[in-house]
Every structure is written in structure tokens, then in C-alpha cells.
N, C-alpha and C positions, 0 to 999 in steps of 0.2 A: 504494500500500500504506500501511494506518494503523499506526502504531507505537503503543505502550501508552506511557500515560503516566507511567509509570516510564521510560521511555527521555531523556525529555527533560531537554538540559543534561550528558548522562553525562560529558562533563569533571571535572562539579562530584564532590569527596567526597558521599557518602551519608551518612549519619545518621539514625540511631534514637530516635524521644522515646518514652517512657511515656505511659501514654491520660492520663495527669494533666496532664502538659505540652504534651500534641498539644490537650487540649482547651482550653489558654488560647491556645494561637498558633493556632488556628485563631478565638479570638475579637477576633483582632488585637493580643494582649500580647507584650512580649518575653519571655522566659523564658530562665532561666541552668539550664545543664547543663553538668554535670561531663566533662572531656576531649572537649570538640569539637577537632574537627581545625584542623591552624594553616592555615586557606582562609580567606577573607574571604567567600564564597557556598558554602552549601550545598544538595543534596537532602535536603528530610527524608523520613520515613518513620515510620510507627507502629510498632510491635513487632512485629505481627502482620504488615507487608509493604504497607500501604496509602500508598499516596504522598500527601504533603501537597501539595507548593510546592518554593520556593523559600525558603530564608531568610538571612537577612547577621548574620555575628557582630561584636558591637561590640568593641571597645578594652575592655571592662570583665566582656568574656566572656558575654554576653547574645547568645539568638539571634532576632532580630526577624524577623516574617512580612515578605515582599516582596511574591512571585507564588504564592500557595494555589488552589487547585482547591478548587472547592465540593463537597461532598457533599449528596446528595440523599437519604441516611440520615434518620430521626425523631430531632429535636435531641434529644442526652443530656446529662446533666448528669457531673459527673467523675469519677461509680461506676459509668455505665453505664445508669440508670437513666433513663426516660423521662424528662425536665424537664417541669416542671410549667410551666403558661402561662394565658392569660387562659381559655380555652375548657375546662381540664379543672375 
């Protein structure tokens, strides 16, 4: 039986980013968010319920990508909107 990938790691706290801050950690930045939980590894999640990763909270309150799942979504840019690229 395949489990969903929101299952995976359910030890770890959950956490919620905004598509603003889901869209830099998913391009490999740290990104600080306000009352992350006192865990040193988290599950993130977008707002909407999409699972990202993995992430590890620094000493300075930043949540850095570890273990992300790719999406195979049309890259957006941080309004949503299709990003522009060599071809369009």
C-alpha cells in the first residue's frame, strides 16, 4: 500500500508557508517565518495543503529546505503568474 506524501516523517511538526515563502524555499533559500514550532525539523506545507519537504530551523529562526518534492506544476513566479523564460 502507497501512503501520500503528506504522510511522510509524521513525527515531525507540520507547518504552513504563504505561496511567497513556499516559492523561495522551494528555490533553495532559507526563509524566516514568524512562530515556527521549537522542533529543529519540520513538515512544511503550503496554505492550500500541498506538501513541500522537509525543512530545519536555524539558531536565528530561518527555515532552510533539506528534503523538497518537486512539482511538476508550470514554474510560477511569487503572484502566481506564469514566469517568464527564454522561450516565451
Amino acid at each position: 500500500m502507497l501512503l501520500p506524501l503528506k504522510a511522510i516523517a509524521q513525527e515531525l511538526p507540520a507547518f504552513e508557508l504563504s505561496a511567497e515563502l513556499a516559492f523561495f524555499l522551494r528555490k533553495g533559500q532559507p526563509v524566516f517565518a514568524p512562530n515556527t514550532p521549537k522542533a529543529t525539523l519540520l513538515r512544511l506545507f503550503t496554505r492550500d495543503g500541498r506538501f513541500l519537504g522537509i525543512g530545519e530551523i536555524s539558531e536565528d529562526g530561518m527555515i532552510a529546505p533539506r528534503r523538497l518534492i518537486k512539482e511538476s506544476n508550470t514554474p510560477t513566479s511569487v503572484d502566481n503568474k506564469p514566469a517568464l523564460t527564454n522561450e516565451n
